[in-house]
C-alpha positions in Angstrom: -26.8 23.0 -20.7 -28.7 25.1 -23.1 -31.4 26.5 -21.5 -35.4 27.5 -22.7 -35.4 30.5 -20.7 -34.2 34.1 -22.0 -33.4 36.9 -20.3 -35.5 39.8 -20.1 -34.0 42.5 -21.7 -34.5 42.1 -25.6 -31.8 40.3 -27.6 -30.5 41.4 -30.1 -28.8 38.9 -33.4 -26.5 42.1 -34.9 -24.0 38.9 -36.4 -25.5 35.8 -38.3 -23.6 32.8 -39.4 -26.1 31.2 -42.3 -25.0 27.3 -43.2 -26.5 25.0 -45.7 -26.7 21.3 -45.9 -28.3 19.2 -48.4 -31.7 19.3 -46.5 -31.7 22.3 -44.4 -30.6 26.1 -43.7 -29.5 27.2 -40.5 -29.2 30.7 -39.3 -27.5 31.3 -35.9 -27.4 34.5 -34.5 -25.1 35.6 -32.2 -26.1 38.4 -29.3 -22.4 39.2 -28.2 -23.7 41.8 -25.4 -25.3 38.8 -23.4 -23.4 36.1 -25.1 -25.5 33.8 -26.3 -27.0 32.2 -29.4 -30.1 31.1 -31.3 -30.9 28.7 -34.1 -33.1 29.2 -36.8 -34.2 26.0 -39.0 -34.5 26.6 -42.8 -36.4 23.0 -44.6 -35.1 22.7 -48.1 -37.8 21.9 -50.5 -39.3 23.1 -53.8 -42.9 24.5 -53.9 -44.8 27.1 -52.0 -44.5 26.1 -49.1 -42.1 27.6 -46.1 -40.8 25.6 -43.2 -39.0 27.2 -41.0 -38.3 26.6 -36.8 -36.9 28.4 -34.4 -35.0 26.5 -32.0 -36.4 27.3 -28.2 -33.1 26.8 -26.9 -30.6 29.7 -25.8 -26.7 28.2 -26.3 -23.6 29.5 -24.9 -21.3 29.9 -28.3 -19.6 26.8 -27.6 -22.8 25.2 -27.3 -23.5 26.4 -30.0 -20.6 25.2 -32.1 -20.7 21.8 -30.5 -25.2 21.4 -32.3 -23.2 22.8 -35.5 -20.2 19.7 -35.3 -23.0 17.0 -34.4 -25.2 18.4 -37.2 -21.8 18.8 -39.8 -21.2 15.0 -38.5 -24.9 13.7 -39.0 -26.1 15.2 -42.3 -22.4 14.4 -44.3 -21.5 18.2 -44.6 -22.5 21.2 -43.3 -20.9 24.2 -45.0 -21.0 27.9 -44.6 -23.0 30.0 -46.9 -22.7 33.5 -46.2 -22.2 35.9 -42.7 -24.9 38.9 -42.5 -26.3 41.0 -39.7 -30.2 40.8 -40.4 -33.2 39.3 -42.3 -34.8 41.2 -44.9 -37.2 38.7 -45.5 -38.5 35.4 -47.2 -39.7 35.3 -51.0 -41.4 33.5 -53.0 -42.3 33.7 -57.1 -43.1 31.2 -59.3 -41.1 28.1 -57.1 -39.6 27.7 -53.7 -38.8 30.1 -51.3 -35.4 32.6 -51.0 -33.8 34.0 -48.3 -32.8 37.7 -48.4 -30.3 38.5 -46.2 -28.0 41.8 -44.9 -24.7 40.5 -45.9 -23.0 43.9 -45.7 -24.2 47.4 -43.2 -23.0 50.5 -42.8 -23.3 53.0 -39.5 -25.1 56.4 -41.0 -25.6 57.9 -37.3 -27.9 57.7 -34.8 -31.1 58.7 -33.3 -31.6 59.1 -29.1 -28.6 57.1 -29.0 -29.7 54.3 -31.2 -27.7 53.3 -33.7 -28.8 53.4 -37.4 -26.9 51.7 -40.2 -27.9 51.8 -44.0 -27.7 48.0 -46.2 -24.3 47.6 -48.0 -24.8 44.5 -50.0 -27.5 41.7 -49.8 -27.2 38.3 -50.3 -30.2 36.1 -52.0 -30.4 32.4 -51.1 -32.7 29.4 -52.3 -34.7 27.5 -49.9 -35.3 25.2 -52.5 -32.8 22.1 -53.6 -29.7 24.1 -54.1 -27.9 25.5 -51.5 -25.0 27.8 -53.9 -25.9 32.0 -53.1 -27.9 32.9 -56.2 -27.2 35.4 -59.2 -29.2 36.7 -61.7 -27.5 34.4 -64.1 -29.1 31.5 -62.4 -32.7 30.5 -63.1 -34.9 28.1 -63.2 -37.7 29.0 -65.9 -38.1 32.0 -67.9 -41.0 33.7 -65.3 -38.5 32.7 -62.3 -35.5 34.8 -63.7 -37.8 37.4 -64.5 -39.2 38.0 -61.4 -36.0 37.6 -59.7 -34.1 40.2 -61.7 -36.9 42.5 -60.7 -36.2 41.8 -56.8 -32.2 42.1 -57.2 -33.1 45.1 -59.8 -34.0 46.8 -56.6 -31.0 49.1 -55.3 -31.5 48.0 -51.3 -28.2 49.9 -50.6 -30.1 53.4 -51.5 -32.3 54.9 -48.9 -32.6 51.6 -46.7 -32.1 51.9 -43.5 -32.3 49.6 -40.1 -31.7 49.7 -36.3 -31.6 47.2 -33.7 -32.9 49.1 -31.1 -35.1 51.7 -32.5 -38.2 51.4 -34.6 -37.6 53.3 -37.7 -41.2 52.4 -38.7 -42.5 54.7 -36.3 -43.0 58.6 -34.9 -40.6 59.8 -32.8 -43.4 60.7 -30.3 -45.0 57.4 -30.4 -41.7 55.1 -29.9 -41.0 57.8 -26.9 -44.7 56.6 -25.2 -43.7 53.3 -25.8 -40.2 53.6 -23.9 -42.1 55.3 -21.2 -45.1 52.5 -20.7 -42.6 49.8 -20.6 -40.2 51.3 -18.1 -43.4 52.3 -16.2 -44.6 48.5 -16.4 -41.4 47.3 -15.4 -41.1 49.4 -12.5 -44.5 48.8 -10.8 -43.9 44.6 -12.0 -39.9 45.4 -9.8 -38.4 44.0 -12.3 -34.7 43.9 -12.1 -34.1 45.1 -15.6 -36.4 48.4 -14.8 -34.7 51.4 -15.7 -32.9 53.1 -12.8 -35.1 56.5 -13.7 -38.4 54.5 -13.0 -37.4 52.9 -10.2 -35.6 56.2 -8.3 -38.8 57.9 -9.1 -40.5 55.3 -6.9 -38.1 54.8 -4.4 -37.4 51.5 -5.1 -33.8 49.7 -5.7 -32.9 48.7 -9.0 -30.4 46.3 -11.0 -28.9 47.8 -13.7 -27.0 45.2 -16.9 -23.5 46.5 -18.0 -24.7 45.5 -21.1 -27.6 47.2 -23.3 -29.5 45.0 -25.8 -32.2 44.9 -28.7 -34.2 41.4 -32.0 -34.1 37.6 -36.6 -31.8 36.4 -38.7 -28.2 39.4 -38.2 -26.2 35.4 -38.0 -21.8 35.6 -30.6 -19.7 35.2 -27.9 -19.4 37.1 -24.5 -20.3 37.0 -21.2 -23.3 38.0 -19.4 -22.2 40.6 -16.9 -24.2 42.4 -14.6 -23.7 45.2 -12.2 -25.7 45.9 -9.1 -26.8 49.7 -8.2 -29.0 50.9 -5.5 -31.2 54.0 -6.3 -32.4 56.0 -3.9 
């Protein structure tokens, strides 16, 4: 069964399967380190308001496939809109609602051993009552095309750049103090996921994952696996 708890190391969506029916959007992300999936619940609907769920269930990915059948069975169609690896954001002009999504990355290099990618290509979908990917042909009123030719005027595939597992938003000192707090918290809490620097520097025994981890909507489908290690 799907279960409401998640493990404590951060997930991390790199790979998002978006599909459209007539009345909803669903992103599912897929964390292929720990193997497991989430679902994120897009309303279709026209005006300025956003409904959107997350589902607090964690799925297996054949779990995952078999919500995606019954909902493919129950809503008359459910069909595949685009693949991306992350979220820019929601958007909203003169109508409903668009999703801007990461369609396309590219790994620039990396910083401390986090990877950093740069945005290839984007993809823009309506949350309103069409589900098609959107161009700047399509529009709905004069203002509405305006304002959307200047969002996908906007070269994101110049100078923007993402990470999973490293906060690009901030110093280098200050994400280094945060690293340090939390593996401090985590070692005097014995958490199992503490790193095994904290713990050896308390003398305490420590369990180490195989698998390293970090966040919506990059949106699947390995094993969790973990290895046990004693530090003295």
């Amino acid at each position: 069964m799907a279960s409401a708890a998640v493990d404590q190391r951060i997930e991390s969506y790199r790979r998002l399967h978006i599909y459209g029916t007539k009345s909803r959007l669903y992103v599912v992300g897929h964390d292929e380190q720990l193997g497991i999936c989430r679902i994120l619940k897009f309303r279709r609907q026209d005006g300025p308001r956003l409904d959107v769920v997350e589902d607090p269930l964690v799925y297996t990915p054949e779990q995952c496939n078999l919500v995606l059948r019954k909902v493919h069975e129950q809503s008359g169609g459910l069909q595949l809109i685009c693949k991306g690896h992350g979220i820019i954001g929601c958007f909203r002009f003169t109508d409903s609602y668009y999703l801007l999504v990461v369609a396309r990355r590219e790994y620039v290099g990396h910083i401390c051993g986090h990877k950093v990618y740069r945005i290839a290509e984007t993809c823009l979908i309506s949350l309103g009552g069409t589900q098609q990917r959107l161009d700047m042909a399509a529009a709905d009123s004069t203002a509405e095309k305006r304002y959307r030719k200047l969002l996908l005027g906007v070269d994101l595939t110049k100078n923007f750049f993402f990470a999973y597992s490293y906060s690009l938003a901030h110093t280098l000192q200050h994400n280094h103090k945060q690293a340090a707090a939390a593996a401090a918290a985590a070692a005097a809490a014995g958490s199992p996921f503490a790193p095994a620097s904290a713990a050896a520097a308390k003398g305490e025994k420590t369990i180490s994952s195989s698998s390293s981890s970090t966040s919506l909507a990059d949106a699947q489908d390995s094993s969790v696996d973990h290895n046990a290690a004693a530090a003295a």
